[in-house]
MMTF fields as JSON, N, C-alpha, C and O atoms, coordinates in Angstrom:
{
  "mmtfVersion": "1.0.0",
  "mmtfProducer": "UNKNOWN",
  "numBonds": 335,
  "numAtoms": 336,
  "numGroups": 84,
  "numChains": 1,
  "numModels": 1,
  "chainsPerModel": [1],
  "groupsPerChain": [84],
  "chainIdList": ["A"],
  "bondAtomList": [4, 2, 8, 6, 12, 10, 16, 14, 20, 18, 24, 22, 28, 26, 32, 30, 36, 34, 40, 38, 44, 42, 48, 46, 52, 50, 56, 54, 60, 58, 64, 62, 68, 66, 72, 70, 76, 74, 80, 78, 84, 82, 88, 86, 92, 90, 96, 94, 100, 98, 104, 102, 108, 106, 112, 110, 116, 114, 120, 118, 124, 122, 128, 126, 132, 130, 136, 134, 140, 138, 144, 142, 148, 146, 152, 150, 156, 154, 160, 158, 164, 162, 168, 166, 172, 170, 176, 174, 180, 178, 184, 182, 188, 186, 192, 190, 196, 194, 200, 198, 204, 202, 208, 206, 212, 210, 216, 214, 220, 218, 224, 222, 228, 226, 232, 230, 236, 234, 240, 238, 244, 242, 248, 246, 252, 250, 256, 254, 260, 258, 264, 262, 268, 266, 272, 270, 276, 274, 280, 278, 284, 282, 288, 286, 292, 290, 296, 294, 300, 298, 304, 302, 308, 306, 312, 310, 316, 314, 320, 318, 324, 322, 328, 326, 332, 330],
  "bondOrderList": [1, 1, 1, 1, 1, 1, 1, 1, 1, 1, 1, 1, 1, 1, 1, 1, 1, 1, 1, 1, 1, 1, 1, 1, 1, 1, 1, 1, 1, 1, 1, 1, 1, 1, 1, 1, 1, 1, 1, 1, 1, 1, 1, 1, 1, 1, 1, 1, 1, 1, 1, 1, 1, 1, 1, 1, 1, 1, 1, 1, 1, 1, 1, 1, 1, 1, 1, 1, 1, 1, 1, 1, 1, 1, 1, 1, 1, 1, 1, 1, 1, 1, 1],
  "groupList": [{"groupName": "UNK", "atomNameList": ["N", "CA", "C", "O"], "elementList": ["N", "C", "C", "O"], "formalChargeList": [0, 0, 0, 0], "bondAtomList": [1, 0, 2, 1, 3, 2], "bondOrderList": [1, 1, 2], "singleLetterCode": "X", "chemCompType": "L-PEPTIDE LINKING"}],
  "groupTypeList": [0, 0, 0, 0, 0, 0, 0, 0, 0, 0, 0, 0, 0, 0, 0, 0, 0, 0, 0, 0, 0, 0, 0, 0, 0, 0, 0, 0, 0, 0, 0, 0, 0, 0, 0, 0, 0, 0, 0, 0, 0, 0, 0, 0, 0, 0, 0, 0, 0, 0, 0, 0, 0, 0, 0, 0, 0, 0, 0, 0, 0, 0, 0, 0, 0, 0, 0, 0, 0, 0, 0, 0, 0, 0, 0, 0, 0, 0, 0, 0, 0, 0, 0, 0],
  "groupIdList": [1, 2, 3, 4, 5, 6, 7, 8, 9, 10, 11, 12, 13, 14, 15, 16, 17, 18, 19, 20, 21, 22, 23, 24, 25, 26, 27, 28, 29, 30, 31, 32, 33, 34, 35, 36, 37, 38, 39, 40, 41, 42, 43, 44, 45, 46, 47, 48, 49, 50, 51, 52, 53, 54, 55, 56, 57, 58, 59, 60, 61, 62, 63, 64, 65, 66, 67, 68, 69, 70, 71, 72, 73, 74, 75, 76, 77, 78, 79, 80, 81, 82, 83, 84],
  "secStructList": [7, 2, 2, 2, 2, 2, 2, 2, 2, 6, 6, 6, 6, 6, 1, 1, 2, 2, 2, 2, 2, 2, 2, 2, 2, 2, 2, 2, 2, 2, 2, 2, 6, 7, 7, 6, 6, 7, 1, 6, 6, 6, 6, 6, 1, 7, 7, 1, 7, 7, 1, 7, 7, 7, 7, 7, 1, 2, 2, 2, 2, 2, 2, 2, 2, 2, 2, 2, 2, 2, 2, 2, 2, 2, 2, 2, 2, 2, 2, 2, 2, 2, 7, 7],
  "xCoordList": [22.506, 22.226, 23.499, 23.806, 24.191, 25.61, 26.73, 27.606, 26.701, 27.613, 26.618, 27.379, 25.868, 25.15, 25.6, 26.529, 25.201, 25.488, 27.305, 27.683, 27.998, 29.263, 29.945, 30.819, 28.971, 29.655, 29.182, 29.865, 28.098, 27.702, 28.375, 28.341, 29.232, 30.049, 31.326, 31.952, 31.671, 32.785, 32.995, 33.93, 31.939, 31.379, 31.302, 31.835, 30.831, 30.55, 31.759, 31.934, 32.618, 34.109, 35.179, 35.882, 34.982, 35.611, 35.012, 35.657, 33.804, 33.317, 33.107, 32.501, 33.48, 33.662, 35.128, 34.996, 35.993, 37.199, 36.745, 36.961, 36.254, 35.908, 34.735, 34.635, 34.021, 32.859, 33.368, 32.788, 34.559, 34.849, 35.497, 35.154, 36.468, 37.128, 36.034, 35.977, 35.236, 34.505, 33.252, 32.331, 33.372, 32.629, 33.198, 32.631, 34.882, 35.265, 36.11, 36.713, 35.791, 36.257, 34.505, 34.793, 33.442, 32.194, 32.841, 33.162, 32.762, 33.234, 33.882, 33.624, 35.122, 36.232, 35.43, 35.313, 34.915, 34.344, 33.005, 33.156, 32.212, 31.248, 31.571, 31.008, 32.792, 33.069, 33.907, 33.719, 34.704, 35.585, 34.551, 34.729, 33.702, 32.893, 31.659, 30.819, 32.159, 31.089, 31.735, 32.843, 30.634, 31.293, 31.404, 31.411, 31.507, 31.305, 32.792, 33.426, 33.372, 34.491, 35.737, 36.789, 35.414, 36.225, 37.734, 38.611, 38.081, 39.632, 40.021, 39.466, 41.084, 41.925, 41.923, 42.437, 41.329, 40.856, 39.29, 38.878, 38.752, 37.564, 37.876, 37.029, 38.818, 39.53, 40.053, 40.182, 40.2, 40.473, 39.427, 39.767, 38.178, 37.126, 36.86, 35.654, 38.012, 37.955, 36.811, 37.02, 35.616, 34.368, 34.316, 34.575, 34.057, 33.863, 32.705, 32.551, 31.515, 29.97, 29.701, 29.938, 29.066, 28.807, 27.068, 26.62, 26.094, 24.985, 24.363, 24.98, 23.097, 22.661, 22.92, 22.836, 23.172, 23.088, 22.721, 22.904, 21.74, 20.803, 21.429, 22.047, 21.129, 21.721, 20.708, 19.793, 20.814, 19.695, 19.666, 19.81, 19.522, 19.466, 20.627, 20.391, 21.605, 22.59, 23.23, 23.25, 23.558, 24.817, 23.696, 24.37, 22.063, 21.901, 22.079, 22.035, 22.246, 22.259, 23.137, 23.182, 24.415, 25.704, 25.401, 25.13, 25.412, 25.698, 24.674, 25.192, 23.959, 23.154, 23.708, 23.827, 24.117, 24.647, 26.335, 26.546, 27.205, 27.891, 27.797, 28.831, 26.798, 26.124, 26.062, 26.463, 25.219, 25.068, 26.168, 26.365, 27.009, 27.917, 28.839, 28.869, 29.389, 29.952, 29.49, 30.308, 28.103, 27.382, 27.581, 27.742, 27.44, 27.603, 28.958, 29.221, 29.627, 31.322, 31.755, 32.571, 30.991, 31.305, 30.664, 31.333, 29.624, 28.392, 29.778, 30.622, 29.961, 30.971, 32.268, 32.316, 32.897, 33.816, 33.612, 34.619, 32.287, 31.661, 31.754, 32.163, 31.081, 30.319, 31.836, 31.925, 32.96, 34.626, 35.224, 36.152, 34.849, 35.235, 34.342, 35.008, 33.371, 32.642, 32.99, 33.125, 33.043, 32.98, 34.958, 35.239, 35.387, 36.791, 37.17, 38.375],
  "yCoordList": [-4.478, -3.28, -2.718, -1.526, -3.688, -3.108, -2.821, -1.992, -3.466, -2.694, -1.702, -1.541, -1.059, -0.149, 0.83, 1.545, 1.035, 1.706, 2.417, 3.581, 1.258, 1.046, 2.459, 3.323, 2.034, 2.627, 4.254, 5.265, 4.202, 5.669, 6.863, 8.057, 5.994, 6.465, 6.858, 7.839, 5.864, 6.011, 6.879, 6.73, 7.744, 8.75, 9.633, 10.621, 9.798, 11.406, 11.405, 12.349, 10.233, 10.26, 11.185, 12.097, 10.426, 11.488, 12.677, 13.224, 13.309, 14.276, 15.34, 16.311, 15.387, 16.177, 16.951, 18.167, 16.704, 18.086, 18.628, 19.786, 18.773, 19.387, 20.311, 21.339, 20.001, 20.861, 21.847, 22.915, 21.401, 21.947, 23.172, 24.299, 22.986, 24.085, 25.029, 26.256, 24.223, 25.763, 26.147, 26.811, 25.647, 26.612, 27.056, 27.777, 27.037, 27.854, 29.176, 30.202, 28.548, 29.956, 30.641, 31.817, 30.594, 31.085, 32.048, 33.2, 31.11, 31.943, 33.137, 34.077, 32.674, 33.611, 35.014, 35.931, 34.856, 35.959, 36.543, 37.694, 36.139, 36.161, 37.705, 38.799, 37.099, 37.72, 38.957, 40.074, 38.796, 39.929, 41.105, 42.322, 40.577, 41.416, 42.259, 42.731, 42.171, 42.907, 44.406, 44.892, 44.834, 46.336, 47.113, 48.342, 46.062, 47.276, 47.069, 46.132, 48.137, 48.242, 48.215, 47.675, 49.074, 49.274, 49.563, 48.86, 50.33, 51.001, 49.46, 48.534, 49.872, 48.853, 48.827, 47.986, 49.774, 50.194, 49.208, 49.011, 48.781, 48.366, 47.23, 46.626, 46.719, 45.235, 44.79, 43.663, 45.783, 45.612, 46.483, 46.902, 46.564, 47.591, 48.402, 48.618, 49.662, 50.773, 51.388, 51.556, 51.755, 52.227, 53.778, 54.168, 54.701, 55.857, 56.383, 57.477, 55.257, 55.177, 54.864, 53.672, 55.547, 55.251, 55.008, 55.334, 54.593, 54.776, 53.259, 52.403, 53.253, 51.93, 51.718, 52.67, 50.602, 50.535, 49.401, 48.735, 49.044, 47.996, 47.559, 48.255, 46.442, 45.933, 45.537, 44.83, 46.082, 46.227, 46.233, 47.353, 45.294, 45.375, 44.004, 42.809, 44.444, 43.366, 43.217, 42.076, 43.89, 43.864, 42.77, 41.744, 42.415, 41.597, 40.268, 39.204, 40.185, 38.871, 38.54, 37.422, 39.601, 38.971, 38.321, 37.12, 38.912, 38.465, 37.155, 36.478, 36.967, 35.794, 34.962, 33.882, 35.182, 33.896, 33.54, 32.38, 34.582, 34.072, 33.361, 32.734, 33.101, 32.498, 30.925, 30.054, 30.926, 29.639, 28.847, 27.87, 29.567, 28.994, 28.425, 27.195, 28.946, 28.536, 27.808, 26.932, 27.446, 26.412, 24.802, 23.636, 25.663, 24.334, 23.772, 22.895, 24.39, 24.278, 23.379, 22.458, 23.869, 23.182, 21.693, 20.84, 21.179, 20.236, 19.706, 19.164, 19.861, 18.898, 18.983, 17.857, 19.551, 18.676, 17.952, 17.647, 17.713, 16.889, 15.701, 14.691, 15.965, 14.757, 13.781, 12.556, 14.808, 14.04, 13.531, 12.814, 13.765, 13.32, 11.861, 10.901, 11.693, 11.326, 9.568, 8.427, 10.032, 9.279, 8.672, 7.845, 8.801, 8.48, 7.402, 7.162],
  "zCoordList": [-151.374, -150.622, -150.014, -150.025, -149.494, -148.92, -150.03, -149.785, -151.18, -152.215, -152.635, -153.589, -152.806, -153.296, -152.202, -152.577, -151.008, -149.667, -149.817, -149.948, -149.732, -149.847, -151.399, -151.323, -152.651, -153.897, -153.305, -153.467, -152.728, -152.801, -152.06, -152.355, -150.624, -150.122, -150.397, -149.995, -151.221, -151.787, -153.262, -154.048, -153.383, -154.043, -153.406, -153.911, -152.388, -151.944, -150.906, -150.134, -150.941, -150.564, -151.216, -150.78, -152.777, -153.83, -154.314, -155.208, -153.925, -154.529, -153.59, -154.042, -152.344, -151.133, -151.514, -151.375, -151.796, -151.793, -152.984, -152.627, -154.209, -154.607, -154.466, -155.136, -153.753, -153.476, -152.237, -152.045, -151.353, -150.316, -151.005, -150.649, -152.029, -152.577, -153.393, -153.323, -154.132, -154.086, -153.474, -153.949, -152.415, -151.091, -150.548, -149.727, -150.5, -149.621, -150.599, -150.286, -151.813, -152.949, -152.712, -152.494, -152.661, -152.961, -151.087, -150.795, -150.541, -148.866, -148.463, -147.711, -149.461, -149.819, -149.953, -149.14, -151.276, -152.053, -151.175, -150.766, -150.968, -149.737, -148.826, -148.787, -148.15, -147.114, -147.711, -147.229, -148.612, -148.89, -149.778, -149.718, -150.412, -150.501, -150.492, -151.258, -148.554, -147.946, -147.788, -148.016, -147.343, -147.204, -145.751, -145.679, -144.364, -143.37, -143.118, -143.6, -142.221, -142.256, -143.016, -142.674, -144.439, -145.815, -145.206, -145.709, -144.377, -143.777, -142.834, -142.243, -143.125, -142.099, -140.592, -139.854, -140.318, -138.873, -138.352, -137.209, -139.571, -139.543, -139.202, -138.544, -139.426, -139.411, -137.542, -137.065, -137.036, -135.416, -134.224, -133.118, -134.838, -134.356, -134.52, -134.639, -134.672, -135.172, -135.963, -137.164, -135.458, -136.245, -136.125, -134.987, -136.986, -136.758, -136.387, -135.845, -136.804, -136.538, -135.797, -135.596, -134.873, -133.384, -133.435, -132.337, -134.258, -134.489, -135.078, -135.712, -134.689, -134.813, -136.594, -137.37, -136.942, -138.747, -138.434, -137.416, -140.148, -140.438, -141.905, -142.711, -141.96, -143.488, -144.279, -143.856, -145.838, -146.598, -148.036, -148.526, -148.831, -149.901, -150.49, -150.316, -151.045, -151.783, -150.278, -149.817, -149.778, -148.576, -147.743, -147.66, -146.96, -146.381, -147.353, -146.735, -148.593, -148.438, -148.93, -149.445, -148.962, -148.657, -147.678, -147.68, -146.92, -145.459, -144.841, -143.953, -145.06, -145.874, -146.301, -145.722, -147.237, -148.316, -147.082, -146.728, -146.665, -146.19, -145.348, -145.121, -144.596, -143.431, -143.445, -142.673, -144.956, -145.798, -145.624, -144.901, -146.588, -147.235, -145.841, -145.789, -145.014, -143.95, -143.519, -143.239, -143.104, -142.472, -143.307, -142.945, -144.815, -145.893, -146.306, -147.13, -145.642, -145.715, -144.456, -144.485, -143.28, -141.949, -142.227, -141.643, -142.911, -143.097, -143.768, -143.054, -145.017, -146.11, -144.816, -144.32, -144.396, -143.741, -142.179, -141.539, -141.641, -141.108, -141.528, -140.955, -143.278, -144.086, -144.175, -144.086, -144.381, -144.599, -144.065, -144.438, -142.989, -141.467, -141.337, -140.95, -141.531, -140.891, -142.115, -141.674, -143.736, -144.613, -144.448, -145.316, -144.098, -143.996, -143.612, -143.537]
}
């Protein structure tokens, strides 16, 4: 039971930086392609829209999925931390 315990760790030991890199390539992409604040102004507050907006369609679950993915990115380097 304890070499069984032991091999499995030492599995999701080695199989954690790879999953980290591409969750944080899926992250990457996630976030860069959302669409509020397209101008570089959008990037330090700068909004020209002063009006309530709702997100709807592909753009909520960007924003969705980026949510995920960060959460599942923070979890694997928990899990790395934790398996070390």
């Amino acid at each position: 039971m304890l070499v069984s315990s032991l091999r499995l760790m030492a599995l999701i030991h080695a199989l954690l930086p790879g999953v980290q890199v591409v969750l944080s390539i899926l992250l990457i992409g996630a976030i860069l392609l959302q669409q509020r604040g397209a101008g570089l102004g959008g990037a330090f507050g700068d909004s020209t829209e002063s009006t309530y907006y709702k997100r709807r369609g592909a753009e909520l679950f960007m924003f969705r999925a980026s949510i995920a993915l960060a959460i599942l990115f923070a979890l694997t380097a928990l899990a790395a931390i934790l398996t070390a």
